[in-house]
Structure formats: structure tokens, C-alpha cells
Steps between C-alpha positions, in 0.01 A plus 500: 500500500582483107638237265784572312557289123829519369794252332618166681792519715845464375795520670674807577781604189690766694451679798505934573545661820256808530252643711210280360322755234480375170655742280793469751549112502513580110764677519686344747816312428463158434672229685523140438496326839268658793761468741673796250203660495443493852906584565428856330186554738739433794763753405269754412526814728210590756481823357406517108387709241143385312574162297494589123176503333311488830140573458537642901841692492369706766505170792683286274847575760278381792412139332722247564681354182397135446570223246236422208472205246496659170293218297708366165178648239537900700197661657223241495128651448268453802109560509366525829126512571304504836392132563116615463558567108764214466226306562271671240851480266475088597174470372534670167845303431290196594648403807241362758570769818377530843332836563677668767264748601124275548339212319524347160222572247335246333636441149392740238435746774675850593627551849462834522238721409572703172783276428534267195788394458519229781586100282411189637877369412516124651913446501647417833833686375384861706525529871767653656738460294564296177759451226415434119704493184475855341358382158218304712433821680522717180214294387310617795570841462393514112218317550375729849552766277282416240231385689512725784232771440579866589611567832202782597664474843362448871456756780665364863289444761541463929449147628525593879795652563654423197499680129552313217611713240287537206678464123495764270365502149718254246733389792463100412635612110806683645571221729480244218712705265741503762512110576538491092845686477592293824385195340726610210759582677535151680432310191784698329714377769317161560416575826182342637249798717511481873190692716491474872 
């Protein structure tokens, strides 16, 4: 399972019909209605050559063509994380988070040997999902940043039949400088971020 943090919703600008690739839905033709959109899927033959800039020309023809929103602001920026370090993320942007993989430590504790990055955030806003305004979450970021020591990483462990991955040296960092130029982005746009 992951969590994925990215811009608010808006409704769809235009609408391409490709084979579902990025790079191809970019350059796709843009139509203004879906039912236009969908039109040009309908008449397209059973038998095609690779849509162009597929990043899979090779079994591109064998994909079905389908309709995609294209959102009004272009490609918006995702960061996806497994749920067990979205919940580390949580903590270190302050949000109070269940742990997903065994019990809570006591405040001011670590919950995992070695690792010390773990917060003691007390926000109901994390969960599942959530939705903030971007200069609210910017906050977060900047301040998780400057507070957040090192990441010297963790090594994964088996619980039964299960691994949980470990995390490898400065991984939180990366992952915050990433929410940063997302947090950017949406405020740029004034977009709130969305996680679930």
C-alpha cells in the first residue's frame, strides 16, 4: 500500500484520446468535450501503429485507446510513498498518524531501533487521506526540514511473513524536498495538497 500527495482536484480542461502513457496523453490532441474525445477513440482502427511519444511503442498497438482528463495547470507532480514511511513523513510534518505496521511509542520515543527521526506530531489532519492549503503545508515542510536531523537510514526487517522494507540513508530529506517543490507548485496555482 502507499500514499500518494499531490494538488486538489480540478475539473478536467480538455480531454486526449491515447493509449494511457504519459508522454502520449501529452501529445495527444486536445478536445473540448469528452464525448469528442471519446468519438476519436471509437473511430480509431483495431489495428495501429505505436501512439506518438509512447514510452512502450513496442505493445503500445495492443492497448486499447482510451479517453484522459488533461488537468487545466498540465502534468501535476505526485509523491508517492509506501504507507509505512508516510507515516514517519506524518510525524515529521506534525500530523498525529496511526502506525500501520505495530504500536505507537510513547512520546519522545523512537519506534524503531536505530531510527531517529520518528515526531510525536499531535494534528488529527493525517490518516488516510487529508487536504490542506499549500502555504499551511509549506510551513510543514520548512519547518520538518529544519528540524529533522539526518536521515542515517533504517535496515527492513521480517515480521512473520511479511518484510517491511528498510529506508536508505537521507531518504526522509529527499522526500521532504520533494513535498517542497509540490508544495510550491500547488501554492503557485492555489491549489490546496491532497494525500490518500
Amino acid at each position: 500500500m502507499s500514499v500518494t500527495f499531490t494538488a486538489a482536484h480540478r475539473p478536467a480542461s480538455r480531454f486526449a484520446a491515447s493509449c494511457g502513457c504519459a508522454r502520449a496523453t501529452e501529445f495527444a490532441a486536445r478536445h473540448r468535450t469528452y464525448e469528442a474525445a471519446l468519438a476519436e477513440v471509437l473511430a480509431a482502427p483495431l489495428e495501429r501503429d505505436a501512439m506518438p511519444g509512447c514510452e512502450m511503442p513496442d505493445i503500445c498497438p495492443q492497448y486499447p485507446l482510451m479517453v484522459h482528463d488533461v488537468d487545466p495547470d498540465g502534468d501535476v507532480p505526485e509523491v508517492n510513498v509506501s504507507a509505512h514511511n508516510a507515516v514517519r513523513l506524518a510525524d515529521l510534518l506534525g500530523f498525529a498518524a496511526v502506525e500501520l505496521a505495530g504500536p505507537a511509542a510513547a512520546p519522545g520515543t523512537t519506534r524503531y531501533e536505530g531510527d531517529t527521526t520518528s515526531g510525536t506530531g499531535t494534528d488529527s489532519a493525517a490518516g488516510d487521506a487529508g487536504q490542506i492549503p499549500a502555504g499551511d503545508f509549506l510551513g510543514r515542510v520548512l519547518l520538518a526540514l529544519s528540524l529533522t536531523p539526518e536521515d542515517a537510514g533504517v535496515d527492513g526487517y521480517w515480521s512473520g511473513r511479511v518484510h517491511l522494507g528498510g529506508r536508505s540513508a537521507g531518504y526522509l530529506q529527499r522526500r521532504l524536498l520533494e513535498l517542497h517543490d509540490l508544495a510550491q507548485w500547488c501554492a503557485s496555482r492555489g491549489r490546496d495538497v491532497v494525500w490518500g
